[in-house]
C-alpha positions as CSV (number, residue, x, y, z in Angstrom):
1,X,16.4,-163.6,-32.9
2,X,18.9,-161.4,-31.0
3,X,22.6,-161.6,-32.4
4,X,24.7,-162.9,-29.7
5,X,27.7,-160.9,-28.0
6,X,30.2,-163.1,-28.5
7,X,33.8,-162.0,-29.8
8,X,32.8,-163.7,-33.0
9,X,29.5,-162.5,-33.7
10,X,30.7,-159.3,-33.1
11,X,33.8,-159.5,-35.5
12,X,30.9,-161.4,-38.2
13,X,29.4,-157.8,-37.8
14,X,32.8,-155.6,-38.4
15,X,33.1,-158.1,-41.5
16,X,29.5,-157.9,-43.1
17,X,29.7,-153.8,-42.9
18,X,33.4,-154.2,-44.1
19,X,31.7,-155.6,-47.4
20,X,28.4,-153.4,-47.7
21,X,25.2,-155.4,-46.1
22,X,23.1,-153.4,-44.4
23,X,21.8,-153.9,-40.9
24,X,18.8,-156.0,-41.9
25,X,20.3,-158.0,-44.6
26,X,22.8,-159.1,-41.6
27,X,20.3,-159.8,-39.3
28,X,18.7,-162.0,-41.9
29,X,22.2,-163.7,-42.7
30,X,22.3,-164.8,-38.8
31,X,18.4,-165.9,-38.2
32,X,19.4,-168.3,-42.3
33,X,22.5,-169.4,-40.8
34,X,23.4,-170.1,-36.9
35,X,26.9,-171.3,-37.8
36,X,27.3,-167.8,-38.3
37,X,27.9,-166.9,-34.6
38,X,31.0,-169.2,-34.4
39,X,32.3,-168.4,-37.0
40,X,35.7,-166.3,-37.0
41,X,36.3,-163.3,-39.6
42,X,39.6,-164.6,-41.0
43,X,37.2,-167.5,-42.1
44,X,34.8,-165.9,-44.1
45,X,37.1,-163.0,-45.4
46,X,39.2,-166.3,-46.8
47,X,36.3,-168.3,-48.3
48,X,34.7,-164.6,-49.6
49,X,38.5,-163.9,-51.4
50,X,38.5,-167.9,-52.6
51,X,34.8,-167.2,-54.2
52,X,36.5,-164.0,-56.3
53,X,39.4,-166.2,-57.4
54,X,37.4,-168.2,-59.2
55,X,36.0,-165.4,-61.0
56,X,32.8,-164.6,-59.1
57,X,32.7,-161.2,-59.6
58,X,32.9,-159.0,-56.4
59,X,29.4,-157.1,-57.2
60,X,28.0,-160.6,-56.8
61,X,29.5,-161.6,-53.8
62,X,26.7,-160.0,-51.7
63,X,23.7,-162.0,-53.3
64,X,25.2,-165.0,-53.5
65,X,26.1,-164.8,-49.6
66,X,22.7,-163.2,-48.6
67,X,21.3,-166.6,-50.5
68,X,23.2,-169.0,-48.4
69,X,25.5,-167.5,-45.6
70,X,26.9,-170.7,-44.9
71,X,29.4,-170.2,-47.8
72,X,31.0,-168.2,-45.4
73,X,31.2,-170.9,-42.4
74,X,32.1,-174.2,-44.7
75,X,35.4,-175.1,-44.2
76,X,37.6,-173.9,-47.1
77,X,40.0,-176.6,-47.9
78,X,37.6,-179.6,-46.5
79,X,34.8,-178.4,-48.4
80,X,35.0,-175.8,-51.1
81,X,37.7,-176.3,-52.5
82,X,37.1,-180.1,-53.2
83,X,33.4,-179.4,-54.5
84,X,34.8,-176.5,-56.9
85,X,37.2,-179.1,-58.5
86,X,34.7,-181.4,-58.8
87,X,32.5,-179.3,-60.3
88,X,35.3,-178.1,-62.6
89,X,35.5,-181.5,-64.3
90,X,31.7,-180.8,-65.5
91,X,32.7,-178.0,-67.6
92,X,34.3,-177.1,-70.5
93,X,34.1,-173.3,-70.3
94,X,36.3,-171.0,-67.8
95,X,33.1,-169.2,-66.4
96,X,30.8,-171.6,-66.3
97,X,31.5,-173.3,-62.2
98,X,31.6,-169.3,-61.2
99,X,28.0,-168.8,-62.9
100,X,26.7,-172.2,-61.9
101,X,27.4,-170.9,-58.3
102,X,26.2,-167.6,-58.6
103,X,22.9,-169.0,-59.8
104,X,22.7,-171.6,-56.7
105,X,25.2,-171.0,-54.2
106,X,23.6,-174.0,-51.7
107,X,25.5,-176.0,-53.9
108,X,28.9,-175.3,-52.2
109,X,27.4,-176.8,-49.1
110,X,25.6,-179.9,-50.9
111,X,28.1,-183.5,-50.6
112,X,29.7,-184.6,-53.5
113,X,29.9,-188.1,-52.9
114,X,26.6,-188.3,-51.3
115,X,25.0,-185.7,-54.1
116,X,26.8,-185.2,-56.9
117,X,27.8,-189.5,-57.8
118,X,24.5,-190.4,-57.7
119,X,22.9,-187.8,-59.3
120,X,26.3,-188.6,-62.4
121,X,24.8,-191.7,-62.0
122,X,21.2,-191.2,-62.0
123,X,21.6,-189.6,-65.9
124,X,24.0,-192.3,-67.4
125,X,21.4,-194.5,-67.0
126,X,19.3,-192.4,-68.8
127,X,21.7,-192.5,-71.6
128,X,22.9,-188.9,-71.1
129,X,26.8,-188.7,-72.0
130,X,28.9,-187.3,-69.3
131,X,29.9,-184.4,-71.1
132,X,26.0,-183.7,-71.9
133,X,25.7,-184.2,-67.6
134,X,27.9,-181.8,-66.9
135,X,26.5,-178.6,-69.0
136,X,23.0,-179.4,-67.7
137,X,24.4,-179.6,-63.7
138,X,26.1,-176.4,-64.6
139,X,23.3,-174.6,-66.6
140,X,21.1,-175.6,-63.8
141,X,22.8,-176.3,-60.7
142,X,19.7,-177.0,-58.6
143,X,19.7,-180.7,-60.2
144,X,21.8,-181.4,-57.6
145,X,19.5,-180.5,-54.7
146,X,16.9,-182.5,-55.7
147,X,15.9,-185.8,-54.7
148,X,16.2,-188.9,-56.9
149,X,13.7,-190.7,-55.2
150,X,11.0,-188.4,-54.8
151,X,11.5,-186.2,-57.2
152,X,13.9,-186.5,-60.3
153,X,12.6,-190.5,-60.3
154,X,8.9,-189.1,-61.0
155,X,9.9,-187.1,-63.6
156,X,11.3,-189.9,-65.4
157,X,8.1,-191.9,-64.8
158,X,6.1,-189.1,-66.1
159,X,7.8,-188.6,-69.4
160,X,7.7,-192.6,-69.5
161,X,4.0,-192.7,-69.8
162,X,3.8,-190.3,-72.6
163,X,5.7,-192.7,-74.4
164,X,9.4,-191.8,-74.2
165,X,10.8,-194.5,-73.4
166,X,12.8,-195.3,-77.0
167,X,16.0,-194.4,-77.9
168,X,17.2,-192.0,-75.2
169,X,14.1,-189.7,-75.4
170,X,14.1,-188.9,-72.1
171,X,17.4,-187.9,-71.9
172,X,17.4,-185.7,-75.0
173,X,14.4,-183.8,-73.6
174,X,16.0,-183.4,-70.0
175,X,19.4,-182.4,-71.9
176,X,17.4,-179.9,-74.1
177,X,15.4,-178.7,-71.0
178,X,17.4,-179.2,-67.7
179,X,14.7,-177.0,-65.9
180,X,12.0,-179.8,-66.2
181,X,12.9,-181.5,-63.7
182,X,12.2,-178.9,-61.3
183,X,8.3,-178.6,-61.4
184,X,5.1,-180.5,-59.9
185,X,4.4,-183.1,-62.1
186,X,0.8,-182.9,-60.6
187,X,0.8,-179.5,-60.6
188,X,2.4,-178.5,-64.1
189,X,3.7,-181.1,-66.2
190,X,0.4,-183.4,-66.2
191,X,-2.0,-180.5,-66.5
192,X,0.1,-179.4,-69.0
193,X,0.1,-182.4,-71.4
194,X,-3.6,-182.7,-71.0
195,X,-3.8,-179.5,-72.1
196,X,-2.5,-180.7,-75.3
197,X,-4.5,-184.1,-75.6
198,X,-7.4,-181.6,-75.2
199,X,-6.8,-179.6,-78.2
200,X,-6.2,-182.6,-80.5
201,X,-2.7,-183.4,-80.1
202,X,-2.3,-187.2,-80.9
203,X,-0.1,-189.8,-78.9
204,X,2.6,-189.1,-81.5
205,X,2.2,-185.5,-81.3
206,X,2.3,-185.1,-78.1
207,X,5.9,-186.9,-78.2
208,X,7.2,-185.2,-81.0
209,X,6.5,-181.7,-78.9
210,X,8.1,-182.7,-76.3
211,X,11.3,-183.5,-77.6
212,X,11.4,-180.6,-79.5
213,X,10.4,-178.1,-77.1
214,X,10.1,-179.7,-74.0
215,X,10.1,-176.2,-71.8
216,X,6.2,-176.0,-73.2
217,X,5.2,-178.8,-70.7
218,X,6.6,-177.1,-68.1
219,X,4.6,-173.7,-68.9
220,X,0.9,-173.3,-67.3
221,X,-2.2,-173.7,-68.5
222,X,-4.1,-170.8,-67.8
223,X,-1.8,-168.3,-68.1
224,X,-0.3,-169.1,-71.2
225,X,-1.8,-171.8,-73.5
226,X,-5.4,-171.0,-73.0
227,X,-5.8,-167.7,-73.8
228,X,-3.1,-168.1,-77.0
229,X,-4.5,-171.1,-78.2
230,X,-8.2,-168.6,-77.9
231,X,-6.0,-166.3,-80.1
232,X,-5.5,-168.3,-82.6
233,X,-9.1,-169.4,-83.0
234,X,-10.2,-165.5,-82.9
235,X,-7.7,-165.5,-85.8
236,X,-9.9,-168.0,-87.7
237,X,-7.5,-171.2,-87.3
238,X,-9.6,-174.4,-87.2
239,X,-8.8,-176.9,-84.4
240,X,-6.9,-178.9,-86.7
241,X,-4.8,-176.1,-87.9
242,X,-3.9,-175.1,-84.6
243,X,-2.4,-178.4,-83.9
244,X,-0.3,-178.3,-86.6
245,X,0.9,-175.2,-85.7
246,X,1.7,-176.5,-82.4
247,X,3.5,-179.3,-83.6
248,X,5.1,-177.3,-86.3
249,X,6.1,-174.9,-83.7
250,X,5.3,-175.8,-80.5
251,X,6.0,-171.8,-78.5
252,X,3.5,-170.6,-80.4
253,X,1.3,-171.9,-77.3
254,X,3.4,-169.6,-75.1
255,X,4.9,-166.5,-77.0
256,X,3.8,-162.9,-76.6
257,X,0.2,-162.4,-78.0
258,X,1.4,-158.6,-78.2
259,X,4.7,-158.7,-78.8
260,X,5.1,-161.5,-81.3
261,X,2.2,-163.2,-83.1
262,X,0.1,-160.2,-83.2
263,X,2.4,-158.2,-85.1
264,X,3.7,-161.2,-87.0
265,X,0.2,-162.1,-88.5
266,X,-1.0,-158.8,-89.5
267,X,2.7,-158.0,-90.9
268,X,1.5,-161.0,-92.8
269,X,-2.1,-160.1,-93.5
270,X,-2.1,-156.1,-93.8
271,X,1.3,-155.3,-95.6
272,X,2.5,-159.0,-97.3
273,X,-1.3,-159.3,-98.3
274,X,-1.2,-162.7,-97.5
275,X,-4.0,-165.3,-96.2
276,X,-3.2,-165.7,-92.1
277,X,-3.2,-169.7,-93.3
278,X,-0.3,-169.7,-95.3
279,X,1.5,-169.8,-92.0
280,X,-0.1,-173.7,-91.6
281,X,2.4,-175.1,-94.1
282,X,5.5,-173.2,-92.5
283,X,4.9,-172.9,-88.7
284,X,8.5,-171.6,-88.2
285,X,6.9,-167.9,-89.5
286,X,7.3,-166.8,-85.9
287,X,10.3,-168.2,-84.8
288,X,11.7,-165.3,-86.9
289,X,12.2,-162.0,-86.5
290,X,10.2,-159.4,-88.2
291,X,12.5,-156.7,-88.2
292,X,15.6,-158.5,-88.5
293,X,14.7,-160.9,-91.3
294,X,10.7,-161.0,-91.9
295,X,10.4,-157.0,-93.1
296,X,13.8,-156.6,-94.7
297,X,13.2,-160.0,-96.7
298,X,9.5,-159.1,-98.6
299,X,10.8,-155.5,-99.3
300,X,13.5,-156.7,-101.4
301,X,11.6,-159.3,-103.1
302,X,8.6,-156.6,-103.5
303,X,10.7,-153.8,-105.0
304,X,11.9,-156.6,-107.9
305,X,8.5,-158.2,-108.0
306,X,9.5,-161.8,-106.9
307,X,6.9,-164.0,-105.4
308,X,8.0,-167.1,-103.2
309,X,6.4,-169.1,-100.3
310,X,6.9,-168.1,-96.9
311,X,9.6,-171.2,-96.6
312,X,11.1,-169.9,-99.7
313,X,11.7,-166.4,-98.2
314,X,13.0,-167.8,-94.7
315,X,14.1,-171.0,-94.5
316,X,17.9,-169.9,-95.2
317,X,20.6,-168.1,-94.3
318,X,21.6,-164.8,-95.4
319,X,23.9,-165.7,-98.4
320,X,21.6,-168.3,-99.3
321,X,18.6,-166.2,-99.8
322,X,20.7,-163.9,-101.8
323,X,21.9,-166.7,-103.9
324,X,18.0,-168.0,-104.4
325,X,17.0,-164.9,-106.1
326,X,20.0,-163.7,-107.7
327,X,20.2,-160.5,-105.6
328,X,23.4,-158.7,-105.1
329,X,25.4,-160.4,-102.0
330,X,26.6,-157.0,-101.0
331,X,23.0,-155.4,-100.1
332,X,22.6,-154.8,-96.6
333,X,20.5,-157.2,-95.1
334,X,20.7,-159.2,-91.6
335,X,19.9,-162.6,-91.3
């Protein structure tokens, strides 16, 4: 599409080199956005400044208006302005509207009464508190894009028939993962729980992951749970074991072979001379860190010849473990 002439256009070009895009990034802005070509520079230099007010940082600017140039031809006071407040009643934090925007900028240009109510009202009747609303619209803004209908309503329906209907469940697993309710159900979320019936996860399982950890449903298949759940069983885990794991610690379906179990279980095999099933009655092994607290933690109770269960070694803070074993609180050691 050729950039039209017009006394607009052209000052739209003085005003995108003013601020840095190159000649390609504007030619993309104006094929995204028509509006573009009617819109007057004192317009967009206002709306740019209003953006850094609110504490978008200026290095920013750029991606956020390459994602949706029509920041730049809303009308300021009629538009942004009113959505900003709005979405300022959502948070508690001072940076948190300025990051939500920076993360989906369409959402300047998204209703409020047509968008943002419903959707409010969508999650009360979920049971999600307002405040709880708020920090998930903010964390991720895209919420507000979707469709209730077709889209957020079939996630609900979903997580319904794997038996989360009690008690709020849904909503604690949509506050603990916002993201969720952006994937295919028939494409990831389905495939996914399957996955997990497969490998011996019971009804009850199955629900107890997903409250827990619900971003594991929203993880795929192949790329991720098959080949660690293979890992395990090279590691000589029975089926039955590797369920427990799962539910004991559900990432362990998706964490690093070769960054984090791998040198978790032979840590555990090779230098703590354990057996690799030890880590069946205390999952939470690899949630931490094996230089941080893991290592640190058995050399101190190896140079005074303590023994203790893996639990007993990790399940506490720092001042606690000290306390356990009457170790000297002033010892260097991280959590």
């Amino acid at each position: 599409m050729e950039i039209t002439s017009s006394h607009s256009s052209g000052s739209m070009m003085w005003f995108f080199k003013d601020k840095g895009f190159d000649d390609n990034s504007v030619q993309g802005m104006f094929r995204k956005c028509r509006r573009l070509e009617g819109v007057h520079q004192e317009r967009a230099s206002e709306n740019w400044d209003y953006l850094r007010s609110i504490g978008i940082e200026e290095r920013k600017l750029p991606s956020i208006v390459s994602k949706c140039p029509k920041i730049l031809a809303l009308d300021l006071y009629e538009k942004i302005v009113p959505t900003v407040e709005c979405l300022r009643t959502l948070g508690t934090k001072p940076n948190e509207v300025a990051s939500a925007i920076a993360k989906f900028p369409h959402i300047l240009s998204n209703s409020v009464e047509e968008k943002l109510c419903p959707l409010l009202a969508f999650f009360q009747t979920l049971g999600i508190p307002e405040k709880q609303i708020g920090k998930m619209i903010l964390l991720n803004p895209r919420l507000i894009s979707y469709s209730i209908e077709t889209k957020l309503t079939e996630i609900v329906n979903f997580l319904v028939n794997l038996g989360l209907s009690k008690d709020g469940m849904i909503g604690k697993v949509i506050v603990r993962d916002p993201y969720i309710m952006g994937y295919s159900v028939d494409k990831r979320l389905r495939p996914t729980s399957e996955f997990l019936k497969s490998i011996g996860l019971s009804e009850a399982d199955l629900q107890a992951v997903a409250v827990n950890f619900p971003a594991i449903l929203s993880r795929d298949v192949n790329k991720l749970l098959v080949p660690n759940y293979a890992y395990l069983k090279k590691r000589g885990f029975e089926e039955r074991q590797i369920v427990a794991l799962v539910v004991g610690f559900p990432p362990i379906l998706i964490k690093s072979i070769q960054n984090s179990l791998e040198p978790r279980i032979k840590f555990l095999v090779d230098v703590m001379g354990r057996q690799v099933d030890e880590v069946i009655d205390y999952p939470c092994f690899f949630r931490h860190g094996l230089k941080r607290r893991i290592e640190p933690r058995y050399k101190l109770l190896k140079e005074r010849s303590l023994n203790c269960s893996l639990s007993e070694m990790l399940d506490c803070n720092r001042k606690k473990f000290f306390m356990k074993f009457g170790l000297l609180e002033g010892h260097a050691l991280s959590n």
